[in-house]
C-alpha positions in Angstrom: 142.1 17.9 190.9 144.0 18.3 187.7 142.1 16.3 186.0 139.2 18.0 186.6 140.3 21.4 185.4 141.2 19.7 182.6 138.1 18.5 181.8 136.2 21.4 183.0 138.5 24.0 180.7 137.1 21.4 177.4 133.4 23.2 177.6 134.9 26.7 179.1 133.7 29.5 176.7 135.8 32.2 177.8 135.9 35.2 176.1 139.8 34.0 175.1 137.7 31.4 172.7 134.5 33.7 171.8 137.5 36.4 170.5 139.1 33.6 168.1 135.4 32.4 167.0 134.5 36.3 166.2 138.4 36.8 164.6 137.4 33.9 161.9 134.0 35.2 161.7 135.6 38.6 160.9 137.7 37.4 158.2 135.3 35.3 156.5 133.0 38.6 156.4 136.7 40.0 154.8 137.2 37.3 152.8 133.7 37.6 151.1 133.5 41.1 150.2 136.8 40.5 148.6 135.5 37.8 146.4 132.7 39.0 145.6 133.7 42.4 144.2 136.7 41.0 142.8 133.7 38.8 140.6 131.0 40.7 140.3 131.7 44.4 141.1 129.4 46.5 143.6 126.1 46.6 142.2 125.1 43.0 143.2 126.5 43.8 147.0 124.2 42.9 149.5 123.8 42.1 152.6 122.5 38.7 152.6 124.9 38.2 149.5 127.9 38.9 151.2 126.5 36.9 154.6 125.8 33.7 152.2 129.3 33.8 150.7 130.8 34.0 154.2 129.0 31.3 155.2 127.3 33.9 158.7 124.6 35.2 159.8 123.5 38.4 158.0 123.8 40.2 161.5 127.5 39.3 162.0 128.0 42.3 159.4 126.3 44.4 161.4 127.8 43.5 164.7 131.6 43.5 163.7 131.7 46.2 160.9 128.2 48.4 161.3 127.7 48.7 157.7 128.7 47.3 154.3 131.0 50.6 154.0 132.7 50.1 156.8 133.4 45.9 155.6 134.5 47.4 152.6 136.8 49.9 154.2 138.6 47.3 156.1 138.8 44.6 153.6 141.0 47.1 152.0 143.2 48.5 154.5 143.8 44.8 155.8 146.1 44.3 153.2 147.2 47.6 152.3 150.1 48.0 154.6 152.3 45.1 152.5 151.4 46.5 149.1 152.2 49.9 150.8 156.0 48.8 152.0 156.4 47.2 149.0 155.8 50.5 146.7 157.8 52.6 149.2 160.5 50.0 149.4 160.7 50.5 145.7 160.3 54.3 145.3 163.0 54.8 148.1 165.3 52.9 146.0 164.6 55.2 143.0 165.3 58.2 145.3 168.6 56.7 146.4 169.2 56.0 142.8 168.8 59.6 141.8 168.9 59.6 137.8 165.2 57.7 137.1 162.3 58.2 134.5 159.3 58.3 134.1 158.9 54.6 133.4 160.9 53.8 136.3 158.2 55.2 138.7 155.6 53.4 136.9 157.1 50.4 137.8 158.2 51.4 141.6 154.5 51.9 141.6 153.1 48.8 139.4 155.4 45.6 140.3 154.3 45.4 143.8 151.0 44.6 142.4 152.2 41.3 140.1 154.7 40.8 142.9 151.9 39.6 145.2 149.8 38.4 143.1 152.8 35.9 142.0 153.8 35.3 145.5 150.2 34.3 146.8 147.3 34.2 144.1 145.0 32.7 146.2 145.2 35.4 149.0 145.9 38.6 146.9 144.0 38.4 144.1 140.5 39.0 145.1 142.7 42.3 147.1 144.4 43.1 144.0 140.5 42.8 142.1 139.0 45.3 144.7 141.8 47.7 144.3 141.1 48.1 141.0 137.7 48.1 141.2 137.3 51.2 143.7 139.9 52.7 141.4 136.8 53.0 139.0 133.9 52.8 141.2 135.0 55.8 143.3 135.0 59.2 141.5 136.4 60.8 144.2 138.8 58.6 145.2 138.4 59.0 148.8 138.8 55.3 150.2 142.0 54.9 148.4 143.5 57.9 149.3 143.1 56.8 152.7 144.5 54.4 152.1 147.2 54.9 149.3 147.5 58.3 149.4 151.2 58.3 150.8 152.4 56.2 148.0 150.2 58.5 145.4 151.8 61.4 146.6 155.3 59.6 146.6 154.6 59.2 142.9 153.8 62.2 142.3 157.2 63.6 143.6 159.1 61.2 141.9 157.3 62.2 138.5 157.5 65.8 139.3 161.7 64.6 139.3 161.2 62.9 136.2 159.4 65.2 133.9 160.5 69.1 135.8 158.9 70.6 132.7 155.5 69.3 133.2 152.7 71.4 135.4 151.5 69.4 138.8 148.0 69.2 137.5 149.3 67.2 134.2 151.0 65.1 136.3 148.0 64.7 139.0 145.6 64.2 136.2 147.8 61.7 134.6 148.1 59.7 137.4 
């Protein structure tokens, strides 16, 4: 009898094993939109584009995102929570710190960003590429503050320390 549930689990498609097929799916949906912003920007974004580059069926995007919005909203906050400890790791030492400049918070805010790209090109930079991308595809800036916008406003404080002198909507408009 063992043998046969053995044998019988080899061709079992439980939803245990559909889950891990739809997880690799997901990410190579992830792993697309990454690379192909991170090499051609948003205009050429399609579809069928992204679907060929992830090696899936166009309706996969559909089915695990509901739009190509919604893929590019999650490609970025898949990642973001490391970049994200890493700034506030490095902000929170500036704090304890106490005397910092301006050039200190620039860093805080900028290493993390070589930091990961050093530690594991391969996997951060097509991330690192759509970062800075939405940074100048988005006027408003509404994805990244969703996204960033504790560690912008971090920055901010830390700057208002730095320069006391200077009015908030210098600082906001320099950074």
């Amino acid at each position: 009898m063992p043998l046969d549930h053995a044998l019988s689990s080899l061709n079992d498609s439980s939803p245990r094993t559909e889950r891990r097929r739809g997880d690799v799916a997901r990410g190579r949906l992830l792993d697309a939109v990454e690379g192909l912003i991170a090499e051609h920007g948003f205009k050429p974004l399609t579809h069928r584009t992204i679907a060929s580059r992830a090696e899936a069926h166009v309706a996969l995007l559909n089915y695990h995102f509901g739009s190509k919005e919604q893929l590019i909203e999650e490609a970025l906050g898949r990642r973001a929570s490391q970049l994200l400890a890493l700034q506030h790791d490095a902000l929170a030492a500036l704090r304890a710190r106490g005397d910092f400049h301006v050039e200190d918070v620039l860093w805080a805010y900028g290493r993390p960003f070589a930091t990961l790209d050093q530690s594991a090109p391969s996997t951060w930079r097509n991330y690192l590429c759509l970062v800075a991308r939405l940074a100048g595809h988005d006027p408003s800036d509404s994805i990244l503050m969703r996204h960033f916008g504790s560690v912008h406003r971090e920055c901010l404080a830390a700057l208002r320390h730095a320069l006391p002198n200077v009015e908030d909507a210098s600082l906001a408009a320099g950074f």
